[in-house]
Every structure is written in structure tokens, then in C-alpha cells.
N, C-alpha and C positions, 0 to 999 in steps of 0.2 A: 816449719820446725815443730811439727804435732808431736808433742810428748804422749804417750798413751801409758799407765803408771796401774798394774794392776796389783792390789794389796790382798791376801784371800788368807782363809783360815787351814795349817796344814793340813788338815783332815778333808778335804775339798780334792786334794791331789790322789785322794780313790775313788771320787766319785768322775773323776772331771780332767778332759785331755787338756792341761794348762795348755803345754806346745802349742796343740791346735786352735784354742783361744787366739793365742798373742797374733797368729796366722789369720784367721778370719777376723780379727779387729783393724790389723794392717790393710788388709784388703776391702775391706768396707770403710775405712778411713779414705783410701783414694778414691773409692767408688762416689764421695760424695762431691768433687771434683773440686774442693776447695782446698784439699791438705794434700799436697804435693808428696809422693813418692820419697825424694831424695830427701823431707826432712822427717822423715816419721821414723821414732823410735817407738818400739814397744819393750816393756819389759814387766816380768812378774816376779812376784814377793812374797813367798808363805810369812806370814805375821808369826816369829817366835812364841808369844804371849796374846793368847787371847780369852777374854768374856762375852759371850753373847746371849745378850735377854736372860732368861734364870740362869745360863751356867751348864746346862745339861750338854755335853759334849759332843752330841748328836749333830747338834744346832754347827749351821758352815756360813761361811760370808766369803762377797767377790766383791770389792769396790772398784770401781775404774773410773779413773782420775786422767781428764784430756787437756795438755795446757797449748796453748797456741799463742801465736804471735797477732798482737790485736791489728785488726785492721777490716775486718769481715765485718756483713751486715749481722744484725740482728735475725733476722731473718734467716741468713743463711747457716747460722751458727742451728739454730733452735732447729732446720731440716736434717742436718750431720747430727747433733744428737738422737736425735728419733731414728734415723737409718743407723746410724751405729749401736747404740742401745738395741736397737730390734732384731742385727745380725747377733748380738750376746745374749739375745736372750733367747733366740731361737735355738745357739749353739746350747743354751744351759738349761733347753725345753725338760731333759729326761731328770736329770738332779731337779728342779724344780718341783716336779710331777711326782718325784719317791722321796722326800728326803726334806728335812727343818732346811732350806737354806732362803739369804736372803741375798739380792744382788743390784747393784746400782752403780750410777753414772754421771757425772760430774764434766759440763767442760766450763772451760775458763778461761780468761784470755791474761795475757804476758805483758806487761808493757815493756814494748821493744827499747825505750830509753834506758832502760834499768836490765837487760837482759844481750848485753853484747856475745856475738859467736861468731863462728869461722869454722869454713867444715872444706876440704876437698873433695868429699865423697861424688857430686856430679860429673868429677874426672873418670869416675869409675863405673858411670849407670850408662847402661847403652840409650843412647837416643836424647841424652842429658848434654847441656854443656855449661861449661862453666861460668 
């Protein structure tokens, strides 16, 4: 149930294919074979209101926020972030290289006591079942 929650500065959306983000963050979430396909959500978010460091407008932000259901080692958590991080950052090599921006990545876990859900979606993923 990987939530992938990305928060960015509007001014980011000329430098930077968000679409293609949400895409390679998805795919580099299952590549680390601990976040399963049928629960991974991504979604992104121009922040209406922003300040960053002096103010000057130039300046852009990507935060991504990954929440998951606890149960995974220590271990395997700190591998998925580093593989995930590393496909965002590669995606975000050019803006990085011409441009004030700043980008970062956050996972975190869920406790499943306090986090009840229900999804049909594996009725609908080929090679899933329910």
C-alpha cells in the first residue's frame, strides 16, 4: 500500500516532466521488490503558496513523501530509498545541473493498526489475484 506523495514548487512544471516522474518513481518503487504493484499510488501536487530560502522565484522544490505499511526490515526500507531516490534523481539530473532547485525524499512507515483499507483493484491487474 506504497503511498508515493510528491509536493513541488509550480514553477518546476517548466523545468520538469512531472507525468514522467510519477512514472519512473512507480516503476522504481516495484523494482525494489518490496512494494507491490497493486498497492502503489503516486500522485503530485504544485504547492499554491510557496517560500524558498531568500524568496527569489527562480529557486524550485520536489519533496517526495513514501508512506508504507510497517512490517519491512530496516534494512530493506534504507535499500528502496536509495534506489528510489537515485531513479529521481537521475530523472531530475538536467533541472538540477541549470537551475536553483532543491529535491528530496522521505519514507516512512504506517502503522497498520490505525490505517484500515480495502481495495478491489487486484481483480483488475493481470496476473494478480485477489
Amino acid at each position: 500500500m506504497p503511498h508515493i506523495q510528491i509536493d513541488y514548487s509550480p514553477n518546476l512544471e517548466e523545468r520538469l516532466d512531472i507525468a514522467g516522474l510519477c512514472l519512473v518513481l512507480r516503476d522504481a518503487a516495484v523494482q525494489t521488490g518490496i512494494l507491490p504493484l497493486a498497492g502503489i499510488r503516486v500522485r503530485a501536487t504544485a504547492c499554491t503558496h510557496v517560500v524558498i530560502a531568500d524568496g527569489n522565484p527562480d529557486h524550485a522544490f520536489l519533496d517526495i513523501s513514501l508512506r508504507l505499511r510497517g512490517g519491512r526490515s530496516d534494512d530493506a526500507k534504507r535499500r528502496a530509498t536509495e534506489q528510489i531516490f537515485a531513479a529521481a534523481e537521475t530523472f531530475c539530473a538536467d533541472v538540477l545541473a541549470s537551475s536553483s532547485f532543491m529535491l528530496s525524499f522521505e519514507m516512512r512507515d504506517i502503522d497498520p493498526d490505525l490505517s484500515p483499507k480495502t481495495s478491489s483493484i487486484r481483480r483488475y491487474l493481470p496476473g494478480e489475484t485477489a
